[in-house]
N, C-alpha and C positions, 0 to 999 in steps of 0.2 A: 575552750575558745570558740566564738563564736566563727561561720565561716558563711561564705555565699550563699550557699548552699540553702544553710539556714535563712537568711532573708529572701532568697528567690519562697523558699516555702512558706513564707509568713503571706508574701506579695500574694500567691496562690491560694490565700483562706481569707483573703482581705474581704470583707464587703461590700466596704468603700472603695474598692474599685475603679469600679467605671466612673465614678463622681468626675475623675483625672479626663475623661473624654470631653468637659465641657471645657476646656481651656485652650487657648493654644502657648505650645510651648516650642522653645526652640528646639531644633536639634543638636545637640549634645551637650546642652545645658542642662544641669543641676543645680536648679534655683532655692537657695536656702536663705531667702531676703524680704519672703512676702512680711515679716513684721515690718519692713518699709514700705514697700510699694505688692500688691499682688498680681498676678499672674492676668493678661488678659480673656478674659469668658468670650469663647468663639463669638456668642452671640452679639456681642457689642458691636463692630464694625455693622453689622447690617440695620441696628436696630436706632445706632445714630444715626445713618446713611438716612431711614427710614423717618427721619425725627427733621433732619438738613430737608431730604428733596422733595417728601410731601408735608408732611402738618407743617413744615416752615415754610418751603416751598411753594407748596401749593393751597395748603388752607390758610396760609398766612396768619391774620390775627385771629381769624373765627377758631385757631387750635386752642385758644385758653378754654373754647365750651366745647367742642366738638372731639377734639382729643384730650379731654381733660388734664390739661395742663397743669389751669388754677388750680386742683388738691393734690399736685403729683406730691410737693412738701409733706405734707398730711398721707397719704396712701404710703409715700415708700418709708416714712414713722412707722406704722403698723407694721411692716415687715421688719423692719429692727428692732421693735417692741419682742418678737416672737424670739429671739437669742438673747435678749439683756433681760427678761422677766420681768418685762412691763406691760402693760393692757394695752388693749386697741383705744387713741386719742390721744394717749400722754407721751408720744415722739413727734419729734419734724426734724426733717434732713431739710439741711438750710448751712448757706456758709460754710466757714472754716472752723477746723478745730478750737484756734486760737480766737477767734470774734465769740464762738457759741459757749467759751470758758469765761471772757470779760461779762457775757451777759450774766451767767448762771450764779457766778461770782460775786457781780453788783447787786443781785437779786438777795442770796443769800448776806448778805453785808446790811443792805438795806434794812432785812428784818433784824439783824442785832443792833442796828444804828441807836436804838434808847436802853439797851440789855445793861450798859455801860460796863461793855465785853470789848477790848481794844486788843484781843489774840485773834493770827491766823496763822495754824500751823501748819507745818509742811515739811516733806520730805527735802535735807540738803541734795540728795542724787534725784529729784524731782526732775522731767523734762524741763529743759533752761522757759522755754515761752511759757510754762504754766508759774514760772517763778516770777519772769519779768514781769506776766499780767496783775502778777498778785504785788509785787512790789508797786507799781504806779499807782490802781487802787489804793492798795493799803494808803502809798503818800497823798493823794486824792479826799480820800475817804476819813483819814483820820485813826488808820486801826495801822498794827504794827504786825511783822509778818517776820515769827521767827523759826529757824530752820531746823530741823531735828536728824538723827538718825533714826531709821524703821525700829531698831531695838530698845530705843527710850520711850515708845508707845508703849502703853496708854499711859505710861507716868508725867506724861507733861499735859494731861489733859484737865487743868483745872477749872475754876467757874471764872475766870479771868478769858478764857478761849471761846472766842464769837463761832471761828470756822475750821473746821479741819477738811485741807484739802491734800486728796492723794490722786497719784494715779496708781491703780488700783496693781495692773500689773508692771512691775520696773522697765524703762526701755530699755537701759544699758544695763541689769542683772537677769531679769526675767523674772527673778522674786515676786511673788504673790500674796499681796496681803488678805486675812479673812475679814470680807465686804461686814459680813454681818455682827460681828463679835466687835468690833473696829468702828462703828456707826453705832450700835449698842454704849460701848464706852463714852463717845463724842456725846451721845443722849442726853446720858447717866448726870452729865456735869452741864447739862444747855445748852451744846455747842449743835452748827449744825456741819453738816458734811456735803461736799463735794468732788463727786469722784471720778477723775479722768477714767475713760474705759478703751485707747488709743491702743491699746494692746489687747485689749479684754475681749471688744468684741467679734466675736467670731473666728474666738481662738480658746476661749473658756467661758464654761457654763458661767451665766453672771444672772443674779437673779435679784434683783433692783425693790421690786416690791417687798420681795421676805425681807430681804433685809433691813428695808423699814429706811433705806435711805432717803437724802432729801433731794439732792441734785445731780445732775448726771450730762457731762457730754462726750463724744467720742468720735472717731475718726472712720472717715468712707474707704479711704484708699488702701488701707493696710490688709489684714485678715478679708474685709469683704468686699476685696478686689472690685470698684469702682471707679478706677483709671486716676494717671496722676492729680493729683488736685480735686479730687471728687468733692460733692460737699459730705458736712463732718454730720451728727445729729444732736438732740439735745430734748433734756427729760426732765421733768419737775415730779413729784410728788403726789397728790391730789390734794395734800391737805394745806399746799401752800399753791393751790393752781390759780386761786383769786384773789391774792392780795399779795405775789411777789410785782417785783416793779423790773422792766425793759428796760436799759438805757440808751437801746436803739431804736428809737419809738417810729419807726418808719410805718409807710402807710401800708405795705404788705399785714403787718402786724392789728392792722387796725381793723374794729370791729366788725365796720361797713367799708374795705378801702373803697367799695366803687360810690360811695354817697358823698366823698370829695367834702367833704366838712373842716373847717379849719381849726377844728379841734381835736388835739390825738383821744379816743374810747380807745382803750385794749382790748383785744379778741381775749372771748373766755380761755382759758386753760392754758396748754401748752402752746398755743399758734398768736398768743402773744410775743411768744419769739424770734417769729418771723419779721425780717423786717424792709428791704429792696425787694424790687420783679427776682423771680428765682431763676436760677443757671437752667434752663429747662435739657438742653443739651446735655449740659455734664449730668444732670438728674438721670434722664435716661440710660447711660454710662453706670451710673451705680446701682440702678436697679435691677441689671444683666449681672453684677456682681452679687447682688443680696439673692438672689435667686439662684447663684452657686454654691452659695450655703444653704440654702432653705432647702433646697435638691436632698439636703441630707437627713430629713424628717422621715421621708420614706422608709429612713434601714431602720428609724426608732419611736416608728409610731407614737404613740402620744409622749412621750420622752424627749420628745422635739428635736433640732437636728444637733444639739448644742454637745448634746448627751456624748451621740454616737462618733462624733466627732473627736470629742476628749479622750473617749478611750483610745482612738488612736494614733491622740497626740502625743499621748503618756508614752506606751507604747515606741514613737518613732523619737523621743528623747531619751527613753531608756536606752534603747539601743545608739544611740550615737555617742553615748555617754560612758556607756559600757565600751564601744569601740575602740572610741581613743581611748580611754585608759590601757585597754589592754594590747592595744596598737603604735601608741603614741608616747608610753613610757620611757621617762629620762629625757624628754625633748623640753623642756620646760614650762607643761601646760599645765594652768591648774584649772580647776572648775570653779566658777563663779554663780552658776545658778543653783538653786538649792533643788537635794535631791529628792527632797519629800516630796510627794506629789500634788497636797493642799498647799505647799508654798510655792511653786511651780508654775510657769505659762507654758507657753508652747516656743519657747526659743531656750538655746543653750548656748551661754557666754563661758571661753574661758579668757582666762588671761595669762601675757605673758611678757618678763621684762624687757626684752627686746626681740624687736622685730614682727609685732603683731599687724603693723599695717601693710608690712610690705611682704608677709606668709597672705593675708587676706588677698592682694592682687594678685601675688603671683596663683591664688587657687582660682580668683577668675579669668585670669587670663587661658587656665587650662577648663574652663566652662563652667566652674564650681563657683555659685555668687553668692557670696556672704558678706558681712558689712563689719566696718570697724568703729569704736566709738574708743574716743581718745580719754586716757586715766588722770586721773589726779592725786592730791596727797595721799587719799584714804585708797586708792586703787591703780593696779595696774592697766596697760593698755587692755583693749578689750575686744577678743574675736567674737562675732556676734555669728549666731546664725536662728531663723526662724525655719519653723516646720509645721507647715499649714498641711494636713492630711489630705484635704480635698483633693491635691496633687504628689504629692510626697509620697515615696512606698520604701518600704525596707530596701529594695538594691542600691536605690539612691543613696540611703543612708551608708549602705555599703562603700558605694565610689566614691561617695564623698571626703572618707574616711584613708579608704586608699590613694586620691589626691592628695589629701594632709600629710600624710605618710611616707611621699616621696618629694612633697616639696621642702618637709622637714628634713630628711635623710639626705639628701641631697644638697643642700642649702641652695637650693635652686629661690629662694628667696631675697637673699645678698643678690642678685641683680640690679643695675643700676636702675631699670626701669621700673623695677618693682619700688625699689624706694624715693619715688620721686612724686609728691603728694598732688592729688586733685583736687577741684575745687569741690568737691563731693565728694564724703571718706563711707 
């Protein structure tokens, strides 16, 4: 059996460490949620403060050249570039998740628009907004958008299929599909790929170029803790960087915006995607977040920080997986995320017939924040919890466990309060 003991000693060889020094966290809070929102990086309150009271403050508009504003989109691209295995040019942090998927989307649609390919496939447990975006398109666009499970890939990839869109890691399993073997197949038969990375980045090695993918966008706020609502980013190819098409042709986007022409030129490559003035504030905000991940390259030298990171994710899911089972036995938990390691993120779902949403409050109500995601035919409720290393250490996973373990025993969960839902599960 494993025991404290044990994880206090795992905490004591960690290397990643001190990485936990760049955040602030509450006191006696056990945050197992950054797959939704992440942890705030010390550095942010000062660096926005620093962004509000002088370059807005005081250099006012001369900050788009003097603080280099104008490329911060492009600048904080290259630091996302360096965890999704992309090169310096072909990112921009720009927008929302859900705007920088309609573009990537249209783009890819666009170039099947004469293939006379009317498929775009997709996960049915897909995040709901990357369905709805693709369903309006689809009706839009003229192409048809049908829903699959992850175990009928690649059998449903025919030459009839324009687009295969996944999110790469599952929100609500954790399941992890293989980017490269997965985009191979989609090839094989014409199709091209688009792949959410909402979970991926900065929670798992993701390496965009090997695998020869075509589109790519992904989320700020999650894994690379960038404050609520950060903007999201968004990644092309090279071999389609000059001839996909924008459907938000705004003048950020545009070749020359300051030559005010009344006709849209697209900027070369990726920064075609840009398209309003940029959040320069929230910008700021996620760059203190990418720089708590990139902090992590130091323990793995040219292996980048993506590497060193993973083993530790493996690592703090093995163990909480191991935990409950061996702690949690006979309570009604089962495991939902797969335990292989190559199908695997950095979050462990289990699920349970009842009473999953209100074990999940009653565990934060005792400091422990995990999140719930509601079940349907193919699944039950579902206890979510993410484990981002950067902060995470084996005792955590420990307490967290023994939380579980007396709000189960207990049924300190049957509380009226716990089962009374939020506008936010």
């Amino acid at each position: 059996m494993t025991t404290l003991a044990d994880c206090r000693a795992l905490d004591a060889q960690d290397p990643l460490r001190a990485l936990r020094d760049q955040f602030t966290i509450p006191e006696g809070v056990l945050y197992l949620d950054g797959n939704s929102l992440g942890v705030m990086p010390k550095a942010a309150p000062a660096r926005i403060a620093e962004v509000v009271t002088q370059e807005w403050g005081e250099g006012l508009i001369r900050s788009w050249n003097t603080a280099s504003w104008f490329d911060l989109p492009q600048r904080l691209g290259d630091k996302v570039a360096r965890l999704i295995g992309a090169a310096p040019g072909e990112v921009v942090c720009t927008d929302s998740t859900s705007v920088n998927l309609y573009k990537v989307l249209f783009a890819a649609l666009s170039q099947q628009k004469d293939s006379g390919r009317k498929l775009v496939i997709s996960e049915r447990s897909n995040f709901p907004t990357d369905l709805y975006i693709a369903e309006s398109l689809c009706r839009e666009r003229g192409f048809t958008l049908k829903l699959i499970e992850a175990s009928e890939l690649p059998g449903v990839l025919t030459e009839d299929v324009a687009v295969l869109m996944l999110t790469h890691v599952n929100y609500r399993t954790g399941a992890m599909h293989d980017m490269k073997a997965v985009t191979a197949a989609a090839h094989a038969v014409g199709a091209l790929t688009v792949w959410d990375l909402a979970h991926s980045a900065g929670a798992v090695p993701v390496a965009l170029n090997d695998s020869n993918a075509d589109y790519a966008i992904g989320c700020g706020y999650k894994y690379l803790n960038g404050g609520p609502g950060a903007p999201a980013f968004a990644w092309v190819h090279t071999r389609h960087a000059g001839q996909f098409e924008q459907p938000l042709s705004g003048w950020w986007g545009h070749a020359a915006p300051f030559e005010f022409t009344p006709h849209y030129r697209p900027a070369p490559g990726v920064g075609r995607y840009l398209c309003g003035t940029q959040p320069i504030i929230a910008l700021a905000g996620l760059e203190c977040g990418l720089d708590t991940v990139l902090a992590a390259e130091s323990f793995n030298g040219d292996f980048g920080a993506m590497s060193a990171l993973r083993a530790k994710s493996l690592a703090l899911t093995d163990m909480f997986i191991r935990l409950v089972e061996e702690r949690c036995a006979g309570q009604g938990l089962s495991l939902v995320t797969p335990r292989e390691h190559a199908q695997r993120g950095s979050q462990v779902c289990l699920s349970r017939e009842e009473g999953a949403y209100a074990i999940v409050q009653a565990l934060i109500a005792r400091g422990v924040i995990g999140d719930y995601r509601a079940g349907d035919s193919q699944m039950p409720d579902i206890l979510r919890f993410g484990f981002t290393p950067l902060y995470i250490g084996f005792e955590d996973v420990w307490n967290s466990v023994e939380h579980l373990v007396q709000v189960l025993e207990t049924g300190e969960w049957r509380r009226p309060e716990f089962n009374r839902k939020n506008a936010v599960t």
